[in-house]
C-alpha positions as CSV (number, residue, x, y, z in Angstrom):
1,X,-168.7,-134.7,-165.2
2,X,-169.6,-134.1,-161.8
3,X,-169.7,-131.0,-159.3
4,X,-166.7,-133.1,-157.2
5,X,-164.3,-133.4,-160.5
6,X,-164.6,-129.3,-160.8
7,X,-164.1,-129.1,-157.1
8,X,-160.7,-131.4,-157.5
9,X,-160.0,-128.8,-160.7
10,X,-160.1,-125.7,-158.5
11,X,-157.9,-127.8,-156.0
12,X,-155.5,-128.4,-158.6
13,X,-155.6,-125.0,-160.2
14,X,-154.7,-123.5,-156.7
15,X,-152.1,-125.7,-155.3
16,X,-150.2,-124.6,-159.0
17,X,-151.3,-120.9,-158.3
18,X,-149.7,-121.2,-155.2
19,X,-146.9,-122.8,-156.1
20,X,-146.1,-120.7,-158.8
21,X,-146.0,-117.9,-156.7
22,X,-143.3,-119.3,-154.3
23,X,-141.2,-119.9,-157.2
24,X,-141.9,-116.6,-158.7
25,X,-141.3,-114.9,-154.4
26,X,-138.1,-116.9,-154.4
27,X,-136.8,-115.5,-157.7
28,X,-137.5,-112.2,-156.5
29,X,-136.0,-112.9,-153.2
30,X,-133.1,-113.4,-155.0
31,X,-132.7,-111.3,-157.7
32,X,-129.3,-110.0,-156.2
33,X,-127.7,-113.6,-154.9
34,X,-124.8,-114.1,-156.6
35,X,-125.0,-117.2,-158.5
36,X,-128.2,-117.7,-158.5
37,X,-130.1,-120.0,-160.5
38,X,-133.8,-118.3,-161.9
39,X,-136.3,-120.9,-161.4
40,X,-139.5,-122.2,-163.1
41,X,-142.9,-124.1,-162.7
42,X,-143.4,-126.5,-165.1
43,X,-147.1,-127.9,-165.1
44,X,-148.9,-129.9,-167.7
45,X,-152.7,-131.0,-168.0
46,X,-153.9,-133.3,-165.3
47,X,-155.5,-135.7,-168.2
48,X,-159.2,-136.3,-168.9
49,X,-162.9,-137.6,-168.4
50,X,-164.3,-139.1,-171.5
51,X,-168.1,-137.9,-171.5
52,X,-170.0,-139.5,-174.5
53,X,-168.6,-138.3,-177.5
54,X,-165.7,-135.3,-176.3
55,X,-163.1,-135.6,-173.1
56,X,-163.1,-132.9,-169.9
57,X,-160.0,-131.9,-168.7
58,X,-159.1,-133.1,-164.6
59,X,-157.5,-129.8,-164.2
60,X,-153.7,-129.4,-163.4
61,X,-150.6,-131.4,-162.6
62,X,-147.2,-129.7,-161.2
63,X,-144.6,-131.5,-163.2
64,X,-141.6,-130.0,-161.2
65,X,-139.6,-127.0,-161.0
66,X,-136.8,-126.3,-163.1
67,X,-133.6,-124.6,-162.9
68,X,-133.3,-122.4,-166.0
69,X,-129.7,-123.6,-166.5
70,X,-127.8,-124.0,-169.9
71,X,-125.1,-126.9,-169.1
72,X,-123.0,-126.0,-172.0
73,X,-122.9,-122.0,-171.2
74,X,-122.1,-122.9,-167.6
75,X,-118.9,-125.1,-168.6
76,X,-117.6,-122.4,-171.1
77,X,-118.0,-119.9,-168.8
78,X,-115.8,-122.0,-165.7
79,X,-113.4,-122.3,-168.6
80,X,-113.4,-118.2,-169.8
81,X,-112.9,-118.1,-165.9
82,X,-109.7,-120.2,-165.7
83,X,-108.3,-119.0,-168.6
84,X,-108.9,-114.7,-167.7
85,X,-107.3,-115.9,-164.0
86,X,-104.4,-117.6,-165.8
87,X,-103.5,-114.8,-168.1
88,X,-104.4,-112.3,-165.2
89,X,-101.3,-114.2,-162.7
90,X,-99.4,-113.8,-165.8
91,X,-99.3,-110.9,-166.8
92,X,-98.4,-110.1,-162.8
93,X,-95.9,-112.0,-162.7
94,X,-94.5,-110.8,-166.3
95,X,-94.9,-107.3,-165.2
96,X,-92.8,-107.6,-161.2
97,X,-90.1,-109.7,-163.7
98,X,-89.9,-107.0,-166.0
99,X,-89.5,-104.2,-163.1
100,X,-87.3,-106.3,-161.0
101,X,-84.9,-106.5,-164.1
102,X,-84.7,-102.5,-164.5
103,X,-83.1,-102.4,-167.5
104,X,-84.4,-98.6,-168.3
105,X,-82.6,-97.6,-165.4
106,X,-79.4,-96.8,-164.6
107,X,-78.1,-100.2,-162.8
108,X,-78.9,-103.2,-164.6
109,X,-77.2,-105.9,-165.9
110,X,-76.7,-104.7,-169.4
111,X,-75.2,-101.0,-168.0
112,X,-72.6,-103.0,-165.7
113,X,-71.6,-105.4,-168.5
114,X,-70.5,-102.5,-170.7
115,X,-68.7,-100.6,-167.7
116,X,-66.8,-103.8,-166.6
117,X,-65.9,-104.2,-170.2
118,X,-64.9,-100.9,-171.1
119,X,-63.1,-100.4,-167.8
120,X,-60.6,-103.1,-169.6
121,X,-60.6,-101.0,-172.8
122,X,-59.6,-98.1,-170.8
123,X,-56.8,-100.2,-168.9
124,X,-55.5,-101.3,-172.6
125,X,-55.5,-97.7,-173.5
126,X,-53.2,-97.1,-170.2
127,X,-56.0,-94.5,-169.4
128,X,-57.4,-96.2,-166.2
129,X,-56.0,-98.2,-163.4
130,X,-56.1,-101.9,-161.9
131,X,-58.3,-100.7,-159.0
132,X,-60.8,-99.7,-161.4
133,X,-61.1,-102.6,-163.6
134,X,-61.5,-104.4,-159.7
135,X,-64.3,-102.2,-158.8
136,X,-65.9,-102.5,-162.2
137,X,-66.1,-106.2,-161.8
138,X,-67.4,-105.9,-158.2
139,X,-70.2,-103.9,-159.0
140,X,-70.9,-106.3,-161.8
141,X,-70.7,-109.4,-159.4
142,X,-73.0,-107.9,-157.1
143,X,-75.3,-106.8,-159.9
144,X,-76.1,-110.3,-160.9
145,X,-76.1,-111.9,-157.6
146,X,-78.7,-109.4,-156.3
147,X,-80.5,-109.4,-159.7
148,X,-80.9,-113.3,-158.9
149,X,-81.5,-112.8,-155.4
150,X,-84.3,-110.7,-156.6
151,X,-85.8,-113.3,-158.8
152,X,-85.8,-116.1,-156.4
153,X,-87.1,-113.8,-153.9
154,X,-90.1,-113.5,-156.4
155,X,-90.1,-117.4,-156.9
156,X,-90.4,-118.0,-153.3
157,X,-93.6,-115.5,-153.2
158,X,-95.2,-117.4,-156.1
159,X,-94.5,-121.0,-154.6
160,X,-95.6,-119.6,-151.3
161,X,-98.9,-118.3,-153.5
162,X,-99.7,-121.5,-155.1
163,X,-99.4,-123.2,-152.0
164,X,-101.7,-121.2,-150.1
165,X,-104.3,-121.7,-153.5
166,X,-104.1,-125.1,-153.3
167,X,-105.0,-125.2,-149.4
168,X,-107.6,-123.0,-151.1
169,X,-108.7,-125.8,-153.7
170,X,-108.5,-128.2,-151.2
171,X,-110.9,-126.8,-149.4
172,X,-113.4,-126.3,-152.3
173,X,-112.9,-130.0,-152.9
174,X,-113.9,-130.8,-149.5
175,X,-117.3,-128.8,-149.8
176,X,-117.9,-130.0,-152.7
177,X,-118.2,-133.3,-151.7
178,X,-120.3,-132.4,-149.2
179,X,-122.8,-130.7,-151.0
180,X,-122.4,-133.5,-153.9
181,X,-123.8,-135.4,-150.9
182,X,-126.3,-133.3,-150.1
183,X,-127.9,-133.2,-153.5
184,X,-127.9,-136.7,-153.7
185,X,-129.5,-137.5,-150.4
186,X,-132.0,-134.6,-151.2
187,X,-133.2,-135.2,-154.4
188,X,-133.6,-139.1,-154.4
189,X,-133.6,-139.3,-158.1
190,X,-137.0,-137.1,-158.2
191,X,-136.5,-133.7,-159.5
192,X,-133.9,-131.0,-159.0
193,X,-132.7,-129.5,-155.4
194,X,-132.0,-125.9,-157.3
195,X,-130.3,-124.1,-153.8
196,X,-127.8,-126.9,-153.4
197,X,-127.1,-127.5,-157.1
198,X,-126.9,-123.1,-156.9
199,X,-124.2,-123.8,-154.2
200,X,-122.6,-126.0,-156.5
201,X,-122.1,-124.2,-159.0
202,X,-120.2,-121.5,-156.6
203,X,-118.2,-123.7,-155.7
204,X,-117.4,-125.0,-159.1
205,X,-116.4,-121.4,-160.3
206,X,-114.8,-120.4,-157.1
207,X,-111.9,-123.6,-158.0
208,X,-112.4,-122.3,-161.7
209,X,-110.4,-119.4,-160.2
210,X,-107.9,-121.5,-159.3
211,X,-107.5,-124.5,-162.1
212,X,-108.8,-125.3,-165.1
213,X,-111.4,-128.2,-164.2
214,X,-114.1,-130.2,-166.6
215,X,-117.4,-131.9,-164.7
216,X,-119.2,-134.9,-165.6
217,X,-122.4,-134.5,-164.1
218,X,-123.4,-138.4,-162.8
219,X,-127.1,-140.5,-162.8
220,X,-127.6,-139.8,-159.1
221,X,-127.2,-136.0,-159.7
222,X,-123.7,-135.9,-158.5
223,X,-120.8,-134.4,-159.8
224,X,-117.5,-136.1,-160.6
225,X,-114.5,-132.8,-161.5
226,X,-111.5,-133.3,-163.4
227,X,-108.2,-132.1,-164.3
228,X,-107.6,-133.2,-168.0
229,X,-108.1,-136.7,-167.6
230,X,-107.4,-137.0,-164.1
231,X,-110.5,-136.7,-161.9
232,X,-110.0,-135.0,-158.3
233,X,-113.0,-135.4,-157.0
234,X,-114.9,-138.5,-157.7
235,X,-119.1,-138.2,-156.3
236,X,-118.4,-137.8,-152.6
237,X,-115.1,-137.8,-152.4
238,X,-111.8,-135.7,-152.6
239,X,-108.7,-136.9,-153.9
240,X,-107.2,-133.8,-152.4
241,X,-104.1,-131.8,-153.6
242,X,-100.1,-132.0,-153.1
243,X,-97.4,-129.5,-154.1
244,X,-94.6,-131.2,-154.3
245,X,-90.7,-129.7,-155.0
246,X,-87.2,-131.2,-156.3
247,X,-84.3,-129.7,-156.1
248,X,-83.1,-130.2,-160.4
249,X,-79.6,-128.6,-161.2
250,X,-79.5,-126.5,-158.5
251,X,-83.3,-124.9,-159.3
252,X,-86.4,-125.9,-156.9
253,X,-88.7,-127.7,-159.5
254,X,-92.2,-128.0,-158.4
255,X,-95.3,-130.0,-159.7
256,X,-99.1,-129.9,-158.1
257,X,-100.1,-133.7,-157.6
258,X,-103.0,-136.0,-156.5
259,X,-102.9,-136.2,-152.5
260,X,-104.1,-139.7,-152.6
261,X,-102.0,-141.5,-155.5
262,X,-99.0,-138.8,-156.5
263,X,-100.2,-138.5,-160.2
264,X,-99.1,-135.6,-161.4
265,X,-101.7,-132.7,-162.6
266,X,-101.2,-130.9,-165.8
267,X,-102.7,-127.7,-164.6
268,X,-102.9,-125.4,-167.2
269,X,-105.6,-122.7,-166.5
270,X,-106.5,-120.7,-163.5
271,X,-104.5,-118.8,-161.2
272,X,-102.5,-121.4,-160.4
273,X,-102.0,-122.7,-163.9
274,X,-100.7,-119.5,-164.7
275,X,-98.5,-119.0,-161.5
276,X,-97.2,-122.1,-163.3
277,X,-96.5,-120.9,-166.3
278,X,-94.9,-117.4,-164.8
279,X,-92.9,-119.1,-162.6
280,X,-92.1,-121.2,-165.5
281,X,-91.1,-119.3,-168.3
282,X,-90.5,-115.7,-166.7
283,X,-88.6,-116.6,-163.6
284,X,-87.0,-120.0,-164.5
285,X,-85.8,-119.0,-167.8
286,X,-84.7,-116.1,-166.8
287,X,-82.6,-117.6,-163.8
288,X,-81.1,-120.1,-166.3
289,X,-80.1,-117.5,-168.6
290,X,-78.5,-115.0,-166.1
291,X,-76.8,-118.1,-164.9
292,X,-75.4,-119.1,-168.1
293,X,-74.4,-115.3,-168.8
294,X,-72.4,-115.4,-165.1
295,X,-71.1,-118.6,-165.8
296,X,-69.7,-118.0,-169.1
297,X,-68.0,-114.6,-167.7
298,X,-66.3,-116.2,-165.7
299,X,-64.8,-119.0,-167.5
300,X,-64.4,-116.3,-170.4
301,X,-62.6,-114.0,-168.1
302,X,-61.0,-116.3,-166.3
303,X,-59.3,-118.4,-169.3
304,X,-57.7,-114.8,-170.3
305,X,-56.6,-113.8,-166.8
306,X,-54.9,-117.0,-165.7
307,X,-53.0,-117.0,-169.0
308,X,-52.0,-113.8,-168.9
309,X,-48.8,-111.8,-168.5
310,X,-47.0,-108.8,-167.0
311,X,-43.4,-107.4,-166.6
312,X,-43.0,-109.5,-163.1
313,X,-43.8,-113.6,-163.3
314,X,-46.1,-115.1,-160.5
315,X,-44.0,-116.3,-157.4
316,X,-47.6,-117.9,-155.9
317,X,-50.7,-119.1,-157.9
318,X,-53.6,-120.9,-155.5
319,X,-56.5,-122.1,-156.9
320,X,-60.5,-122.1,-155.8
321,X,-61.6,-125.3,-156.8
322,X,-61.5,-127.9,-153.7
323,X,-60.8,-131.3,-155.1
324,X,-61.3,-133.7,-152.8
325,X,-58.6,-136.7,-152.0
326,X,-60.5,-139.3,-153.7
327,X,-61.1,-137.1,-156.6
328,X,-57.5,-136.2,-157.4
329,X,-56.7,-139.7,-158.8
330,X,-60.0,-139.8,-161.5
331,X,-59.6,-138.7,-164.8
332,X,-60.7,-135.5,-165.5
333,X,-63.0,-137.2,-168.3
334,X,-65.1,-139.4,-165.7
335,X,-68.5,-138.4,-165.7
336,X,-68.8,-138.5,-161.4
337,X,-66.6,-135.3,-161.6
338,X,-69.2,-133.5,-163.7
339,X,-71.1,-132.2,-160.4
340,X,-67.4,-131.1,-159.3
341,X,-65.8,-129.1,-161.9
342,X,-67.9,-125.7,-163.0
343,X,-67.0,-126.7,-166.1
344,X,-65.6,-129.8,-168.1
345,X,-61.8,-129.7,-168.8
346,X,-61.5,-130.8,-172.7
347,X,-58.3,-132.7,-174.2
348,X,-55.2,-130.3,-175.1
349,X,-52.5,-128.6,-173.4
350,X,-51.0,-125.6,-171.4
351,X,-47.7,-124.2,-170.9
352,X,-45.9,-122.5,-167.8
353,X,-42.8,-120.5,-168.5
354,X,-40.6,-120.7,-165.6
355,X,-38.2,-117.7,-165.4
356,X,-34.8,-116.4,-163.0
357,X,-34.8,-112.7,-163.7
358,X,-31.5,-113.0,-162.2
359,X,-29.5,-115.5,-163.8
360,X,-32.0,-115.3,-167.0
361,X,-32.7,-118.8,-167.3
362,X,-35.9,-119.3,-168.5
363,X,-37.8,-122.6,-169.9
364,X,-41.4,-123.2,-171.4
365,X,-42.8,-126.1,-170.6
366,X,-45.7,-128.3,-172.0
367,X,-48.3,-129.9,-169.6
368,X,-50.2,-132.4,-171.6
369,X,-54.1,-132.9,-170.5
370,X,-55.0,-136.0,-172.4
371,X,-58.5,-136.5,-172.2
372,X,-58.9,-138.2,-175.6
373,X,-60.5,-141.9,-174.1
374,X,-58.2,-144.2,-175.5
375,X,-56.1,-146.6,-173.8
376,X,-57.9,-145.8,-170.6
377,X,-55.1,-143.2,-169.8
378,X,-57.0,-139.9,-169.4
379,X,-55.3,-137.4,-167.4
380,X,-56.3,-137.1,-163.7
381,X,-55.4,-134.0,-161.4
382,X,-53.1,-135.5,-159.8
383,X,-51.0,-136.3,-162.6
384,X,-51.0,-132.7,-163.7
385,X,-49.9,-131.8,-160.2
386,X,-46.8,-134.4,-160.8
387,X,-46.0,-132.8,-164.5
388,X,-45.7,-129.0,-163.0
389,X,-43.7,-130.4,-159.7
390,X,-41.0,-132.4,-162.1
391,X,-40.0,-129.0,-163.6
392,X,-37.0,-126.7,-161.9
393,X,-37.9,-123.8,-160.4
394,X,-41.2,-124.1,-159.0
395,X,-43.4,-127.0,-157.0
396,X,-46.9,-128.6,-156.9
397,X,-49.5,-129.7,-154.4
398,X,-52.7,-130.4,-153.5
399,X,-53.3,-128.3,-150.1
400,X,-54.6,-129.0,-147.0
401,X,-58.1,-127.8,-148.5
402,X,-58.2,-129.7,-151.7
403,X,-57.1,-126.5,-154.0
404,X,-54.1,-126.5,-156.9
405,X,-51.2,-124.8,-155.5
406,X,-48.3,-123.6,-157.6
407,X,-45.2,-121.9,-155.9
408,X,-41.8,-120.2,-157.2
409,X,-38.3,-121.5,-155.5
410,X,-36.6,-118.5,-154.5
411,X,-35.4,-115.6,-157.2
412,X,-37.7,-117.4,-160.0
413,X,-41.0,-116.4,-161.2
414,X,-43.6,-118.3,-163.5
415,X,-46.5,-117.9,-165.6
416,X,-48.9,-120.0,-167.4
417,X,-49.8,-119.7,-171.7
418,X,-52.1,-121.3,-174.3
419,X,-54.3,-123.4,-172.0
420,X,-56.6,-125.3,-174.7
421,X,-57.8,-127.6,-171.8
422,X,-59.3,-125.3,-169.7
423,X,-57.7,-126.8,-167.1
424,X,-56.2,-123.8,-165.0
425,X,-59.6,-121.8,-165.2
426,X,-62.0,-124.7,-164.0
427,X,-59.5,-124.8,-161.5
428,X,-59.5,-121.6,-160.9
429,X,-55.5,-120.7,-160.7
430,X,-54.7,-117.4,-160.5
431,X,-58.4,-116.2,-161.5
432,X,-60.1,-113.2,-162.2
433,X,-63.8,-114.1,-160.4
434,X,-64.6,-117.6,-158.4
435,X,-67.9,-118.8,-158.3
436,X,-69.6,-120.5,-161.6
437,X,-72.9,-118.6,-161.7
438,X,-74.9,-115.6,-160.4
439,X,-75.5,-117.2,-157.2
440,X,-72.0,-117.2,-156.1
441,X,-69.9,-115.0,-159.2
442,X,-67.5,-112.4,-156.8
443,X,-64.0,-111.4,-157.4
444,X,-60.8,-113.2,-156.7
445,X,-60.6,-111.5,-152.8
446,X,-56.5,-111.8,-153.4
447,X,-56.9,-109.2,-156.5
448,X,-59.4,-107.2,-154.6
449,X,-56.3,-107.2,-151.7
450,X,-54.1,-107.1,-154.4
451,X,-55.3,-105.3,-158.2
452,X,-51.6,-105.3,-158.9
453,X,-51.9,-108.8,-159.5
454,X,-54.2,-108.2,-162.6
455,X,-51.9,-109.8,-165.9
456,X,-52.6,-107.5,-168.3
457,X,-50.3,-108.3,-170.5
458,X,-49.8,-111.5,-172.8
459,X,-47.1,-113.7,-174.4
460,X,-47.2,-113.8,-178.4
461,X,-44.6,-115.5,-180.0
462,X,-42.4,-114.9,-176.9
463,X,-42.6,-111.0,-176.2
464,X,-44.7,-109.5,-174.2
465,X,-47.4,-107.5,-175.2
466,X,-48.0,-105.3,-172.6
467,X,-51.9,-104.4,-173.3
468,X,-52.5,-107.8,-174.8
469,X,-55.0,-109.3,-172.1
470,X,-56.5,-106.4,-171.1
471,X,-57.6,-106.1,-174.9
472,X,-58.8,-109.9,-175.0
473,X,-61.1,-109.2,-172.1
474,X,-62.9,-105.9,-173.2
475,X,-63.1,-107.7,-176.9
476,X,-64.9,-110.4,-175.3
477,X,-68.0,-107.9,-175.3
478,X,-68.2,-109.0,-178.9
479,X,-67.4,-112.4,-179.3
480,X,-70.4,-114.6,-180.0
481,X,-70.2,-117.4,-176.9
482,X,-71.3,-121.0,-178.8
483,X,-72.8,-121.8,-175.0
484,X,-75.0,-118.9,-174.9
485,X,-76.7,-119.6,-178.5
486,X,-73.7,-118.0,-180.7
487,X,-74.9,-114.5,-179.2
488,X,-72.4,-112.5,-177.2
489,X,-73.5,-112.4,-173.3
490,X,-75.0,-108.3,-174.0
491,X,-77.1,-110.0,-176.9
492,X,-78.0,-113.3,-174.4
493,X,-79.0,-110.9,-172.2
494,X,-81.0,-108.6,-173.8
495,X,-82.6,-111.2,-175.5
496,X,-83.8,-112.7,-172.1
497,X,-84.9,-108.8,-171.2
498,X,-86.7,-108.7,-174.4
499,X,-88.8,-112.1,-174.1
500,X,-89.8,-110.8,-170.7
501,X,-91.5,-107.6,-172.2
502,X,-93.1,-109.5,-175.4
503,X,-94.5,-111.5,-172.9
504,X,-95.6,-109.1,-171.0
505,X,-97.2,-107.6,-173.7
506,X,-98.7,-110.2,-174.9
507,X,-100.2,-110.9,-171.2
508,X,-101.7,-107.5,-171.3
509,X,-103.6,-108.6,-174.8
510,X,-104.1,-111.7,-173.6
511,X,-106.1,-110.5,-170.4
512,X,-107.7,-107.9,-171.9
513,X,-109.3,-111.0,-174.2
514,X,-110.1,-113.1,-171.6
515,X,-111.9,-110.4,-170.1
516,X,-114.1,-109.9,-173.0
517,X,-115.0,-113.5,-173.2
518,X,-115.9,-113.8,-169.4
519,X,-118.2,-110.9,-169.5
520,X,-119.6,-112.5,-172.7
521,X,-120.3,-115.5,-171.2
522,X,-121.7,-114.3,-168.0
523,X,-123.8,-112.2,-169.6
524,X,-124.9,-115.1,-171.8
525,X,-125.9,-117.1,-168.7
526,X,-127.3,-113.6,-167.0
527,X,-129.7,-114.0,-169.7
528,X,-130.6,-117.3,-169.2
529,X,-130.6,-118.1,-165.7
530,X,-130.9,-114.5,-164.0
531,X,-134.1,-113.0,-162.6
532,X,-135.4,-110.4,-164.2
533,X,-137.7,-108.5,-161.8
534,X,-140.0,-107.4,-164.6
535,X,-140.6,-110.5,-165.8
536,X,-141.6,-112.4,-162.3
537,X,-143.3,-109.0,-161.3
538,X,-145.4,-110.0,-164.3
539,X,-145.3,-113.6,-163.0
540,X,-147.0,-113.3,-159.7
541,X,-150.0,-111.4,-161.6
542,X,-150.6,-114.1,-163.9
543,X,-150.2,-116.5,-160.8
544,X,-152.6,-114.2,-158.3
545,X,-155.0,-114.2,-161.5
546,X,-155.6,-117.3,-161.4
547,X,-155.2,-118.3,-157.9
548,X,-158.3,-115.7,-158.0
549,X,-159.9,-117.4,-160.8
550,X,-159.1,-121.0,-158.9
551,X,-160.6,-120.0,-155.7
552,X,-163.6,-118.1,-157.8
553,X,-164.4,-121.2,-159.5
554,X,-164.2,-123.0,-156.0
555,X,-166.9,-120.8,-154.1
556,X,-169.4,-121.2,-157.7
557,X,-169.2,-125.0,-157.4
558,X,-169.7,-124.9,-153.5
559,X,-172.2,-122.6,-154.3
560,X,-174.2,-125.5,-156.8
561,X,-173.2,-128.3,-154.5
562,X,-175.1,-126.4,-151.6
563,X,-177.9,-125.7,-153.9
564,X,-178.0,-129.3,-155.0
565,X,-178.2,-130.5,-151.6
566,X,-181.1,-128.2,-150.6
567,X,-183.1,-130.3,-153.0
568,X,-182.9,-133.8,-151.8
């Protein structure tokens, strides 16, 4: 072995000295950078010199420098991420639900249903008044239209928040892209570019935040990110986001989509996976089931009130609904007036009792709704509008608006019984509240000009019970609605109320967890791929050691070479 081989030793042993001190500076440097990758010098021996019977070494090679990185850890932790973000906009959104709701306080939706309901057990007890049973039922109308108003309010704020985290995700995408291009151009296949693949990772845990996203590292050292199945960013390129809406049933629907081809995205995790969900299952469910509460008030309320009696018969009885002319003449069993009536009008019957106080004639007559499907014969509006104008006494008539419009001839009176249609309410004649859900539920403005207009009584058998509606409306606090699950609407309602707080219980467990397991992670990759500044303190000894030793073992072999010389 030759003075120049141990020269080209010391060469080798000091380029990896030195080297392993700028990896060991740079860990150092950034000890505190968040995201940081630790990094280390792998070398290996530089091979050898076969000299008669044993091999010298050729000093030492510098293999590459590695990114102490545990793939597996990292994607678990992205996920713990997603899924403590999710149940973190969840419980949020559970917790503004549950307060907007209010229903330990002294207005809410369950307090105004039993007021409205016992202001008509008062009224059958002759202890209060019309006026009060109106203002009862105002208060309650405006209850549930502003407790919706509230709840869409919210909707809006968390459709205006995932929008605003897609633009957000969007913009990761972008930059990722980039920097996938980076690391591709930079590392040509031969070894690791550990600040860009650093900056990566940021990146990838910053839209962690926001979805719930899988990555399929590629040959090239690329990265290809997923949503499920569904990739959204493919290498170099973004497929980009889209939030798109649809009006369904009157509710704003909304899914997150690719830019590019309009596949939907099941997003699941993140922030806004679980604006998603809260939008989802607090608000929409919630909505749907005040809605159904309103809506079967009124047709409960109003099936009792425009069947109802009193001492003096109705001279005038307008409806709400506005039928258009083109409407009037299909059956009331055709499936285009669906999106028409608030509510469908079955097969059966209802009578009117036409009455002259003064010369006591009186006649109850049948009105037949047939609505059965056979013969092709179903009943249309307009025919019921021709059956109450044929009778004596009274007449019929679409008006100028499209509404029902029934009207006593002079000195007689009228009143309507036993409607098993449903006709006269989905029409509203003579009702109690118009509207057919929280969005638009309000009293009848003639009985808030008018409370005396209020039938409280009813007609059994043909007498007049005086108290007999009045009773049928405060017992319908109790009667289990087959529309609203067999529950009354108190029980509907607290039921909704209740799932709200479960669930916001559970989002409070549920965080708390997801908590624990992204400090778990992190703290497994922190012990990994963090710097630990006693350990590379220790580092750059070993490395100034033997850079020392390198450049010792240097000067010695100049040192013989210069003798060697001196003796040719």
């Amino acid at each position: 072995m030759s003075l120049t081989s141990t020269l080209s030793i010391g060469r080798t042993a000091l380029t990896a000295s030195q080297l392993g001190l700028q990896v060991a500076g740079n860990n150092l440097a950034n000890a505190t950078t968040p995201g940081y990758t630790r990094q280390s010098l792998l070398t290996s021996p530089a091979g050898g010199q076969r000299f008669g019977q044993g091999i010298a070494g050729l000093g030492v090679q510098v293999e590459g420098i590695r990114r102490e990185i545990n793939e597996s850890v990292q994607a678990r932790l992205r996920l713990g991420i997603a899924d403590e973000q999710a149940a973190r906009a969840r419980l949020e959104m559970f917790s503004a639900v549950e307060a907007t709701l209010g229903e330990f306080t002294g207005s809410s939706v369950t307090s105004e249903l039993d007021s409205f309901f016992n202001s008509f057990s008062e009224l059958a007890n002759l202890v209060g008044s019309e006026s009060l049973v109106i203002q009862e039922a105002a208060t309650l109308a405006g209850q549930l239209s502003a407790t919706r108003s509230r709840l869409l309010d919210q909707q809006n704020q968390i459709d205006d928040e995932i929008g605003a985290s897609i633009t957000r995700a969007n913009a990761i995408l972008t930059d990722l892209a980039t920097v996938n291009a980076a690391i591709i151009g930079a590392e040509s296949g031969l070894g690791q570019d550990g600040n860009l693949r650093d900056q990566r990772d940021q990146l990838l845990s910053d839209l962690s935040e926001l979805m719930d996203v899988t990555v399929t590292e590629l040959p090239g050292g690329g990265v290809d990110v997923l949503v499920g199945s569904t990739p959204v960013l493919l290498g170099g390129q973004s497929l980009g986001l889209d939030l798109e809406t649809e009006v369904i049933n009157g509710q704003i629907e909304i899914t997150v989509a690719l830019a590019q081809t309009g596949r939907d995205l099941n997003i699941t995790g993140g922030r806004i996976g679980g604006l998603i969900d809260a939008r989802e299952r607090a608000l929409g469910d919630t909505i749907d089931s005040l809605d159904a509460i309103a809506g079967q008030l009124i047709r409960q309320v109003n099936e009792l009130q425009v069947t109802g009696a009193s001492e003096n018969g109705l001279t005038l009885a307008q409806g709400t609904l506005a039928l258009a002319i083109a409407d009037q003449t299909v059956p009331l069993s055709d499936p285009s007036l669906a999106s028409v009536l608030p509510w469908s009008v079955s097969n059966g019957n209802f009578s009117i009792r036409v009455t002259n106080p003064t010369t006591l004639e009186e006649q109850l007559v049948p009105i037949e709704v047939d609505l059965d499907g056979l013969n092709g014969d179903d009943t249309t509006a307009a025919a019921i509008v021709a059956q109450l104008d044929a009778i004596d006494g009274i007449t019929a008539s679409f008006a100028a608006d499209g509404t029902l419009r029934v009207e006593a001839a002079a000195g007689w009176e009228f009143g309507f019984e036993d409607d098993s249609s449903g006709f006269l309410a989905a029409f509203g004649v003579n009702s109690f509240f118009t509207g057919t859900n929280a969005s638009d539920i309000a009293v009848n403005e003639n009985l808030e000009a008018n409370p005396s207009l209020l039938r409280v009584g009813r007609m059994v058998d043909g007498e007049l019970v005086s108290n007999g509606t009045a009773l049928a409306i405060a017992d319908l606090a109790n009667l289990d609605i087959e529309a609203l699950g067999d529950q009354t609407m108190i029980e509907r309602w607290s039921a909704s109320t209740q799932a709200v707080g479960n669930r916001t219980n559970a989002a409070i467990t549920e965080t708390e967890a997801a908590e624990l397991v992204r400090q778990s992670l992190e703290a497994e990759r922190a012990a990994l791929s963090g710097v630990s500044t006693d350990e590379e303190s220790i580092n750059l000894i070993e490395f100034q050691t033997a850079y020392e030793a390198a450049a010792r073992l240097i000067s010695i072999t100049d040192e013989l070479l210069d003798t060697l010389l001196s003796l040719v």
